[in-house]
BASE-933377 format. One record per residue (C-alpha): residue in one letter; x, z, y. Coordinates in steps of 0.2 Angstrom, whole numbers, plus 5000, padded with zeros to 4 digits. Each point is the difference from the previous one (the first is absolute). Last residue first. Layout:
% BASE-933377
aXZY/...
//
This chain:
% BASE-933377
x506448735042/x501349975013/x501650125000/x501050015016/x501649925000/x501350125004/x501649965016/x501549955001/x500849925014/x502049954999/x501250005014/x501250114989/x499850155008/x498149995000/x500049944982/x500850204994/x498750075008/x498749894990/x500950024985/x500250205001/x498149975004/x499749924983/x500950104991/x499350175006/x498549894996/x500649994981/x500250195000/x498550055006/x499049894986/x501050074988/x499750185003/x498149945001/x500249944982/x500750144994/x501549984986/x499949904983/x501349844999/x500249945016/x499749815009/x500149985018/x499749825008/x500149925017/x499249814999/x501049915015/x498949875012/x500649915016/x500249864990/x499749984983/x499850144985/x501950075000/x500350154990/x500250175005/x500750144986/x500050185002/x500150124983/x502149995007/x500549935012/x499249855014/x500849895015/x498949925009/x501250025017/x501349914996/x499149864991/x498949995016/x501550005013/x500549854990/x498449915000/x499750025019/x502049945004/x499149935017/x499050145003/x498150014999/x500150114986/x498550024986/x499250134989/x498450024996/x499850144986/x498849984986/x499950184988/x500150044981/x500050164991/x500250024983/x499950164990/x500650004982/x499950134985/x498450105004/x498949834994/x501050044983/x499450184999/x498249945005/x500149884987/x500750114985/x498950125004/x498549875000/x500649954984/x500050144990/x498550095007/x498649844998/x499650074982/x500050195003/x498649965013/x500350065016/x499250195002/x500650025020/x501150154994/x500449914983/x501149865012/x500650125011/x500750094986/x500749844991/x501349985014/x500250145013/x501149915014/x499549854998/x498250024993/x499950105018/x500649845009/x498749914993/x498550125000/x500450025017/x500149815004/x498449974993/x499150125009/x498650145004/x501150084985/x498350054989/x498849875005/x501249875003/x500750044984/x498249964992/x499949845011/x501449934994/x499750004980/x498249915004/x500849885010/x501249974983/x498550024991/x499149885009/x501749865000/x499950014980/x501250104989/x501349894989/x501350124999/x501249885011/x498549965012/x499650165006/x501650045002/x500249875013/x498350055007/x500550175003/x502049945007/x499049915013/x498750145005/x501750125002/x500849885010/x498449965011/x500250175003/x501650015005/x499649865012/x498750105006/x501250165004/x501449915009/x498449965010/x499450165004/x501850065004/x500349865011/x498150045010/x500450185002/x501549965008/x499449895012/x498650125004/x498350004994/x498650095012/x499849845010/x499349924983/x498650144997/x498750014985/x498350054997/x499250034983/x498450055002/x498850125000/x501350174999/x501849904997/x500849995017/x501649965009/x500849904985/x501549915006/x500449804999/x501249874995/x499449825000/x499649864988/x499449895010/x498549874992/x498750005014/x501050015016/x500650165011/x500850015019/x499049885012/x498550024987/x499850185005/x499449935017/x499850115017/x501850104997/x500750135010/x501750074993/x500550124987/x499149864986/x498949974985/x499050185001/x499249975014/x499249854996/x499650094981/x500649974983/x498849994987/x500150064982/x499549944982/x501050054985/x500949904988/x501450154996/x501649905003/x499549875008/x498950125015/x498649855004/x499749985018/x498649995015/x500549955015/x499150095018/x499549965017/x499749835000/x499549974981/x501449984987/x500149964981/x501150014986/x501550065007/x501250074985/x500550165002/x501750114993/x499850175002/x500950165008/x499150184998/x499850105013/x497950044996/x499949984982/x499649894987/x499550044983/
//
């Protein structure tokens, strides 16, 4: 059950002029999100800041008659950590069906399977970090059935083996000796590699074997800015491409 504080994931499903109404993806439930709630600053339509199909990040302010939820009250911070979250989750769901299919279980009972550890972690990705760490005792606490244990242990303990984490940079030089200032300047060690796509565009990647996702995630844009203050001296912009879905 939901509760007032809590972060969520929602999908705009509909919106009227002074309110959208969502569905929470990871619980399925109906809420609505308020003018006042969308934005600090003065707004007179919500349709200037949400669209039908955006999946956005959101608080719960109230749960007595119906669910009502806040944007302005999420924080950049809050949103990162909500997402990190998601994707997690979608992990999880992936390594279920996976499973699913290798013991020859149908896609119901695979949903079927996720919506009892919802029930009891309020998570997918709770239930799989905690198979991590505790193994077949997490597994008996949510009462998986003894036939899908084996597998799904071994899956979740493989998923925890590598993290990879991929970024577009735009880098470029308007100097004469552009190309060789770039080479200097692109240079990566270690878990960090960078590839060429086509011009202005580098692919950024960091690959590990188990560790924290988030952990990761900061290290690979201590990279990126290292780059990027390393480019100025060298004449050459760098900068992140934003992420289109």
């Amino acid at each position: 059950m939901l509760r007032v504080g809590n972060l969520v994931v929602c999908r705009i499903d509909k919106i009227l002029p002074h309110s959208a109404f969502v569905t929470i993806l990871d619980t399925h439930e109906k809420g609505f999100i308020h003018i006042s709630q969308v934005s600090n600053k003065w707004i007179s339509r919500i349709d200037d800041f949400l669209r039908v199909g955006d999946e956005k990040v959101c608080k719960v302010i109230n749960t007595r008659d119906k669910l009502e939820l806040s944007l302005k009250a999420v924080n950049e911070k809050d949103t990162a950590k909500k997402l990190t979250e998601l994707r997690n989750n979608k992990k999880a769901s992936l390594v279920i069906d996976a499973t699913a299919k290798k013991i020859k279980k149908t896609q119901e009972e695979a949903d079927g399977l996720k919506q009892n550890i919802i029930k009891t972690y309020h998570s997918l990705n709770i239930f799989m970090e905690l198979v991590r760490v505790e193994g077949e005792k997490a597994l008996k606490e949510c009462n998986v059935p003894e036939e899908w244990r084996p597998d799904l242990l071994k899956s979740f303990e493989k998923e925890k083996k590598k993290i990879k984490i991929k970024k577009t940079l735009i880098a470029y030089s308007l100097q004469d000796d552009g190309v060789e200032r770039l080479k200097k300047t692109l240079k990566a060690e270690g878990k960090i590699i960078i590839r060429y796509i086509s011009a202005p565009e580098y692919e950024i990647v960091l690959t590990q074997q188990g560790g924290n996702y988030a952990t990761a995630e900061k290290e690979l844009g201590n990279k990126i800015q290292e780059l990027t203050e390393d480019g100025k001296k060298q004449g050459v912009i760098i900068t992140v491409k934003e992420q289109t879905k």
